[in-house]
C-alpha positions in Angstrom: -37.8 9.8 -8.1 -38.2 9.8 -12.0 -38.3 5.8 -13.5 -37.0 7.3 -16.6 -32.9 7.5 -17.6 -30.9 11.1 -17.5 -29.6 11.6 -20.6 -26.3 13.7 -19.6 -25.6 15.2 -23.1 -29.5 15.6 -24.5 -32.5 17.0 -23.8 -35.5 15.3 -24.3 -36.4 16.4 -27.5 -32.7 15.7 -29.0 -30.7 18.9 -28.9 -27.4 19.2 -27.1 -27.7 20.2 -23.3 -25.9 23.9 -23.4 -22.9 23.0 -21.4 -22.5 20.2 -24.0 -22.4 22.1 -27.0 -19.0 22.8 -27.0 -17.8 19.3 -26.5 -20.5 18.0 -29.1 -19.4 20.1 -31.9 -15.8 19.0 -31.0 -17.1 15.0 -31.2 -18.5 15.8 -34.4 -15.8 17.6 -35.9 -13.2 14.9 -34.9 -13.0 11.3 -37.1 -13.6 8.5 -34.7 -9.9 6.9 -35.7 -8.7 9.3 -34.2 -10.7 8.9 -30.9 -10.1 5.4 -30.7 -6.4 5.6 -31.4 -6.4 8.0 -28.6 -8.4 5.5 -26.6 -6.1 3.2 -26.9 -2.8 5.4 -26.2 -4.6 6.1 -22.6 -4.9 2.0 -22.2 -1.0 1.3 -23.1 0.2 4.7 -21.0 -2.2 2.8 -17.9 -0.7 -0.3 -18.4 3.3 1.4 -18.6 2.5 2.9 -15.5 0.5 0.0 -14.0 -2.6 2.6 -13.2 -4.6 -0.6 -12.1 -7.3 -1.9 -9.7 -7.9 -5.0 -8.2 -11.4 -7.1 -8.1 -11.8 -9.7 -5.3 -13.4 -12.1 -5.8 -13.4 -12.6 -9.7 -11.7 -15.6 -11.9 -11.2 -13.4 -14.6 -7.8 -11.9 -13.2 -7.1 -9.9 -9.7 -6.3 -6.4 -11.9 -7.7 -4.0 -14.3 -6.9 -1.1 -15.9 -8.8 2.0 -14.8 -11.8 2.4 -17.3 -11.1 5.7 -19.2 -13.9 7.4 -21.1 -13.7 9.7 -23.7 -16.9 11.4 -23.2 -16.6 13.6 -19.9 -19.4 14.4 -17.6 -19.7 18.2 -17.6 -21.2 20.1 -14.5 -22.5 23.3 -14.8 -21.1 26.1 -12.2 -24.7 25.8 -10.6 -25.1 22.8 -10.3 -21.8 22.6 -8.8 -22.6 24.6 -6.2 -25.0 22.8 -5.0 -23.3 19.3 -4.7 -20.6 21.4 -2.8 -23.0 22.5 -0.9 -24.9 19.7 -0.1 -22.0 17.4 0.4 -20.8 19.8 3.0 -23.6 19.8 5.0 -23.8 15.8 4.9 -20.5 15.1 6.2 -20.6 18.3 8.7 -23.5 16.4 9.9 -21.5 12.7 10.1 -18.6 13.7 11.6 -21.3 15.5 14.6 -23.3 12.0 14.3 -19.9 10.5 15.3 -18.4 12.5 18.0 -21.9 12.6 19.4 -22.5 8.3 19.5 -18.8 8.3 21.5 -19.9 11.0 23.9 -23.1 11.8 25.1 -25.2 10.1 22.1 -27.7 12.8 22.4 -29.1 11.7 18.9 -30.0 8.4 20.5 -31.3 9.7 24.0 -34.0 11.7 22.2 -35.3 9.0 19.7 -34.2 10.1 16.2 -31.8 6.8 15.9 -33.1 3.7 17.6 -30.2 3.3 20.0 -29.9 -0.5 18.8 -28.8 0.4 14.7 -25.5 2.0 17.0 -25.0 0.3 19.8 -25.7 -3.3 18.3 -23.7 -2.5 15.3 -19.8 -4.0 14.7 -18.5 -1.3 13.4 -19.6 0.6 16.7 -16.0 0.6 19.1 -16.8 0.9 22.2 -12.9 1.4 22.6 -13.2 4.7 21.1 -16.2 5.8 23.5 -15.1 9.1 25.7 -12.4 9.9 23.3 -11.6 13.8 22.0 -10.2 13.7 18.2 -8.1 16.4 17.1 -10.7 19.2 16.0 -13.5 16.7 16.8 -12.9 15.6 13.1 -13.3 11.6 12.6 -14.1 11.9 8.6 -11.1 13.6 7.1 -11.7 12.5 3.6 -15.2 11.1 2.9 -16.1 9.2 -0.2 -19.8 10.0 -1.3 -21.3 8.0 -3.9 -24.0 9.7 -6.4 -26.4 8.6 -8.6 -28.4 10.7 -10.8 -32.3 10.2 -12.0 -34.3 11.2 -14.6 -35.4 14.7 -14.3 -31.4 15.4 -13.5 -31.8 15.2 -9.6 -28.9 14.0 -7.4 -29.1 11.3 -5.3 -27.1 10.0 -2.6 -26.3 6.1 -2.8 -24.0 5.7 0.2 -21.2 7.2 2.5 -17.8 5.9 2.6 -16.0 7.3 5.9 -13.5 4.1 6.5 -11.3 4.3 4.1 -12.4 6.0 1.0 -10.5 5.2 -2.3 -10.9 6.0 -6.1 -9.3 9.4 -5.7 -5.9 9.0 -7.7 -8.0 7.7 -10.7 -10.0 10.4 -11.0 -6.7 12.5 -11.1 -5.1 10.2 -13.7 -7.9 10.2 -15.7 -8.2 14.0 -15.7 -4.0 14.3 -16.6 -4.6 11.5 -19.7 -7.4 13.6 -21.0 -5.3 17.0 -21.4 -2.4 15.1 -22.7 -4.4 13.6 -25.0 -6.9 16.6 -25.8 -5.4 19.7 -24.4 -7.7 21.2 -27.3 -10.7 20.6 -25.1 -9.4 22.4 -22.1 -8.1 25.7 -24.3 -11.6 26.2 -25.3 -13.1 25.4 -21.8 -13.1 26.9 -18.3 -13.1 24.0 -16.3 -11.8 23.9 -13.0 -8.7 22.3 -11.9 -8.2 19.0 -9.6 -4.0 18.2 -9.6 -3.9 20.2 -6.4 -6.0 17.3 -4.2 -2.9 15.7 -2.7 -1.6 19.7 -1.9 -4.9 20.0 -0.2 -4.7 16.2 1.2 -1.2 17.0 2.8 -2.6 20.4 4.3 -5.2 18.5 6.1 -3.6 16.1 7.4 -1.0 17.9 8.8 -3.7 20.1 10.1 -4.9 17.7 12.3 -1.1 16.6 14.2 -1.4 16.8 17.8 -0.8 19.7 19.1 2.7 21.4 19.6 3.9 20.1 16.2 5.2 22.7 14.4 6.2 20.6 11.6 4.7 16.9 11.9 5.6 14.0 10.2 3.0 12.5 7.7 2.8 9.2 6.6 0.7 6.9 4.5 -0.4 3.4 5.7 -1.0 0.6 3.5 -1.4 -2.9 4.0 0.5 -3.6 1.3 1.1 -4.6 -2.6 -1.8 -6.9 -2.7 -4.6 -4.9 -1.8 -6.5 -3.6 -4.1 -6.1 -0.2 -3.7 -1.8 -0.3 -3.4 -1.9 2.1 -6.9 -3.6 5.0 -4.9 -1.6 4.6 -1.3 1.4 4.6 -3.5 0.3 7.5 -5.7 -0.7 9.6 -2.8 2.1 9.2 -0.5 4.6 10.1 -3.9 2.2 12.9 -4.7 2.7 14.3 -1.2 5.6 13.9 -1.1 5.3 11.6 2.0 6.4 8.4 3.3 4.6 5.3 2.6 4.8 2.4 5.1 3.7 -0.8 6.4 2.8 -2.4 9.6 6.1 -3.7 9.6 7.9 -0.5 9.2 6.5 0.9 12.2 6.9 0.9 15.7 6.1 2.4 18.9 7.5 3.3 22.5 6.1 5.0 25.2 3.1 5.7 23.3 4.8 7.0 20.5 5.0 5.8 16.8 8.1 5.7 15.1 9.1 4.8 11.2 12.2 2.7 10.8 14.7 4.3 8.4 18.2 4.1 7.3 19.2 6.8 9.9 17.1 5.5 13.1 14.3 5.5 14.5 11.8 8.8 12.9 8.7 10.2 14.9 5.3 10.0 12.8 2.8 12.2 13.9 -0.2 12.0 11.2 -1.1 8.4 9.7 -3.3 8.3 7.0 -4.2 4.9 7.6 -5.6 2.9 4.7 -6.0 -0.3 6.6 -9.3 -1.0 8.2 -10.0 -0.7 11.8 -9.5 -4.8 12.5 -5.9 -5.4 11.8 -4.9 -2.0 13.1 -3.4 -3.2 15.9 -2.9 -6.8 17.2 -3.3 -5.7 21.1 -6.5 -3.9 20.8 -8.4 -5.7 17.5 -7.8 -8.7 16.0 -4.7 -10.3 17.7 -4.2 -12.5 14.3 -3.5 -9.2 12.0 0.3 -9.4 10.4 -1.3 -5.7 9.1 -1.1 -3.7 12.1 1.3 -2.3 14.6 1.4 -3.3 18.5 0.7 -0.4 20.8 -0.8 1.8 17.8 -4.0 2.4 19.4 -2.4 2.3 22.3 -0.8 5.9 21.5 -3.7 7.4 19.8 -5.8 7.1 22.7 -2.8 9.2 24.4 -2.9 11.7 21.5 0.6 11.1 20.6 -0.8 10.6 17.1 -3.5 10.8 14.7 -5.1 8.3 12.7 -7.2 9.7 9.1 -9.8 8.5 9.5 -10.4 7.7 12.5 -11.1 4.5 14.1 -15.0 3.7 14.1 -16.1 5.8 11.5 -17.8 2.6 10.1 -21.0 3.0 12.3 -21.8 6.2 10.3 -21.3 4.6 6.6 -23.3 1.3 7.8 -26.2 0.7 5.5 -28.6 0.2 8.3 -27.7 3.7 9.3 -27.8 5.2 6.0 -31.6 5.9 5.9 -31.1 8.1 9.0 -28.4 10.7 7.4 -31.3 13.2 6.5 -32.9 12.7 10.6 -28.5 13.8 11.5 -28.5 16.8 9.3 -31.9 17.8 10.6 -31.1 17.1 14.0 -27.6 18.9 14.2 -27.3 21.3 12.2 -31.5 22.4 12.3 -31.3 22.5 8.1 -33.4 20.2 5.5 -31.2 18.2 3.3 -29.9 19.7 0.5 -29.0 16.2 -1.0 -31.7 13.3 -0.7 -31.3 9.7 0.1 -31.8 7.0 -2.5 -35.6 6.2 -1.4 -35.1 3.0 0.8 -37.2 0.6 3.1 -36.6 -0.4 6.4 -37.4 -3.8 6.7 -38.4 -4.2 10.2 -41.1 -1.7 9.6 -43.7 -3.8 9.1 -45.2 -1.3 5.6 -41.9 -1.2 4.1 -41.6 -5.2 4.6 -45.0 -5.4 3.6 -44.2 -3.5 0.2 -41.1 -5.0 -0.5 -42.2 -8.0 -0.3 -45.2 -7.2 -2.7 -43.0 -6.1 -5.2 -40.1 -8.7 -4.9 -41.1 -10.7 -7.9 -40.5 -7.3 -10.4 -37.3 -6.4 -9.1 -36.0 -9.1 -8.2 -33.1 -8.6 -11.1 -32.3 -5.3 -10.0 -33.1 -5.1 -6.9 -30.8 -4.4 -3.4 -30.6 -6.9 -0.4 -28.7 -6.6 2.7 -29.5 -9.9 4.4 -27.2 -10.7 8.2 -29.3 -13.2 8.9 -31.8 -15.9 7.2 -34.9 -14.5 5.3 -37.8 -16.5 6.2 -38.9 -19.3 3.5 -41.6 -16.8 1.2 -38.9 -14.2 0.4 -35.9 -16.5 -0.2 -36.8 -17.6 -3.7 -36.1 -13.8 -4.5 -33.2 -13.3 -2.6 -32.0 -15.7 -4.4 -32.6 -14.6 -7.8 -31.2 -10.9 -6.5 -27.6 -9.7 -5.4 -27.5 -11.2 -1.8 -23.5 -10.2 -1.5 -23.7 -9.5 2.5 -22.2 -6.1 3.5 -23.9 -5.5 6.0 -22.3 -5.3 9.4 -24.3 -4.8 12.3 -25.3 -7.5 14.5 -29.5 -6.6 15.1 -31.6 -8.8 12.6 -33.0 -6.9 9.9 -33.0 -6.7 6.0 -32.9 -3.5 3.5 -34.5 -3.0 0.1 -33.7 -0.5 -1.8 -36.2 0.0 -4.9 -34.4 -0.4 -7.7 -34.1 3.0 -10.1 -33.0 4.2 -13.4 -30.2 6.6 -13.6 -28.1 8.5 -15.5 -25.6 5.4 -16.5 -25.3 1.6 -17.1 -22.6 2.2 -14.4 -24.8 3.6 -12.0 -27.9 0.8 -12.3 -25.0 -1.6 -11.7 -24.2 -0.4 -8.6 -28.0 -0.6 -7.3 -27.2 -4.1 -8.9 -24.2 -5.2 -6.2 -25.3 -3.6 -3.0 -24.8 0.2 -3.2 -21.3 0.1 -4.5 -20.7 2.3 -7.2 -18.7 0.7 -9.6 -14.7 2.1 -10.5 -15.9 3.0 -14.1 -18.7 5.4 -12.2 -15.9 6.5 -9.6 -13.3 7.2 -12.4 -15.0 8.4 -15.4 -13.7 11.9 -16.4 -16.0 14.5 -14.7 -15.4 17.9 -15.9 -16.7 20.9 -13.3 -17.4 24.1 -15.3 -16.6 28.0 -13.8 
């Protein structure tokens, strides 16, 4: 991996990147009042609309407005292709990592996983062990984050199979841009994205139990106050679906039903954006005011389906994260198409040795994932680094991840908080070229 920055617009020498050209000339041409009255047009029309997301954590406020960047990231047909590709093949191969660690854990029987990083982990539910998913599909919608290097390579920087978000940004973004500069599109090809929640919808009701001719599909949410509320509301309207609460549900003889004006209504597809925990009080957590009693319950008896499903977390843990490429190569028998952010293991005693030999340069930019105490010589730098502690699974272990230069500020932040890209990075405007 290159140590230098991407430059996305410029070659090295300092002419325009081809796929550029067009948009450069345009920048040029066009008098920056003009941008920055546009600039803030987008800001007042995501404010009227309340386009926001939320930041635990943070004395500052509890919203924002989406970040909207004029400058787009164009990618080239080609490479295109090849993030399609890739990304294919890495969640083909999570979605087998998952069936297989609830079934016959194959991958574990034969070594390529140490069978503790699963079976130790939290997000591992053993309640979900011997269980058949419709089409043996756990990850309906996967949230990959990428990073990008210095000679233009792509890099993976972590999965999200739980309960991805950022989508409806992304779309919002890309509908302020061609009301704001539909000249940029009449003298582009670039590919359209307002038919994600058309494609959303199809899957979902794709994946109904079986027999239902027309299912019902409805969007969970745990309500206004999560951070995400803008998208679960977006995407249920976009839909054209309903969206509902805990509250609003209910179910008998293992079946879920949706309180409405005219009675009781059958649900048969929930795309559930409330994490596994508070799903339901009589399986998880018995203190959730989230979930609905008897909810898992019901999916075990197939009378509904849950996107995603529950205990897709053990695949998007971080200490299973360096194992993705060992999946695709055990699975599906290919190389990976899309490489791993280089990372270190830390209860290999080299990668421990290294890291902690090169602690005291990184320690501003470097990643820690610390469950338990470090011992006394390496706690001065945890210290001085981002300790926030996301990781999950119960066996006592830590991760570095050597700190890089990418493409973006955006990007170098997110090695910066733990391998989690930043909303500017997930909703700056990405333009993908025919």
């Amino acid at each position: 991996m290159s140590s230098l920055p991407y430059d996305e617009m410029s070659l090295a020498e300092g002419a325009v990147r081809p796929h550029y050209r067009a948009f450069a000339d345009w920048l040029h041409r066009t008098d920056s009042a003009h941008i920055a009255q546009k600039r803030d047009e987008a800001e007042r029309a995501f404010h009227r609309v309340g386009i926001t997301f939320a930041v635990y954590g943070e004395d500052a406020g509890t919203e924002r407005l989406i970040p909207f960047d004029i400058v787009p990231r164009i990618i080239p047909a080609d490479e295109w292709r090849l993030l399609e590709t890739g990304l294919k093949q890495r969640v083909r191969a999570l979605n087998l990592f998952l069936e297989d660690v609830y079934h016959d854990q194959k991958i574990l029987k034969a070594g390529a996983i140490p069978a503790e990083r699963v079976l130790g982990n939290s997000q591992f539910r053993r309640e979900m062990a011997g269980m058949d998913v419709p089409g043996g599909i756990y990850a309906h919608i996967a949230g990959v984050d990428l990073v990008r290097a210095g000679a233009g390579e792509y890099y993976v920087l972590e999965d999200n199979l739980r309960v991805p978000s950022g989508v409806s940004y992304m779309l919002e973004n890309r509908r302020m841009m061609m009301r704001l500069f539909p000249e940029l599109f009449a003298t582009r090809s670039i590919r359209p994205v307002q038919h994600y929640p058309d494609m959303l919808l199809e899957n979902l009701r794709g994946v109904a139990p079986k027999g239902e001719d027309d299912p019902t599909v409805a969007v969970m949410t745990p309500g206004a106050y999560n951070s995400a509320y803008y998208e679960h509301a977006f995407l249920a309207q976009q839909m054209g679906v309903e969206l509902v609460e805990g509250q609003d549900l209910m179910v008998q003889n293992d079946t879920v039903f949706m309180r409405t004006t005219r009675g009781p209504q059958r649900v048969h597809v929930i795309y559930r954006r409330v994490d596994d925990d508070f799903l339901d009080p009589l399986a998880f957590r018995p203190d959730s005011m989230l979930g609905v009693p008897g909810l898992f319950a019901a999916y075990r008896a197939g009378r509904v389906t849950l996107a995603n499903a529950i205990g897709t977390g053990v695949a998007d843990d971080k200490s299973i994260y360096p194992f993705v490429p060992d999946m695709i190569k055990f699975y599906l028998a290919e190389d990976p198409i899309l490489n791993n952010v280089p990372t270190y293991m830390l209860y290999k005693p080299k990668d421990c040795e290294y890291a902690l030999a090169n602690l005291a340069g990184r320690a501003g930019t470097a990643c820690w994932w610390v469950p338990q105490r470090p011992p006394p010589s390496a706690r001065p730098f945890v210290r001085a680094s981002s300790r926030r502690r996301t990781n999950t699974s119960r066996s006592p272990r830590w991760r570095y991840r050597r700190a890089r230069r990418s493409s973006t500020p955006d990007s170098r932040r997110a090695t910066s908080t733990c391998g989690r890209m930043s909303c500017r990075a997930r909703t700056s405007t990405w333009f993908r070229e025919d």
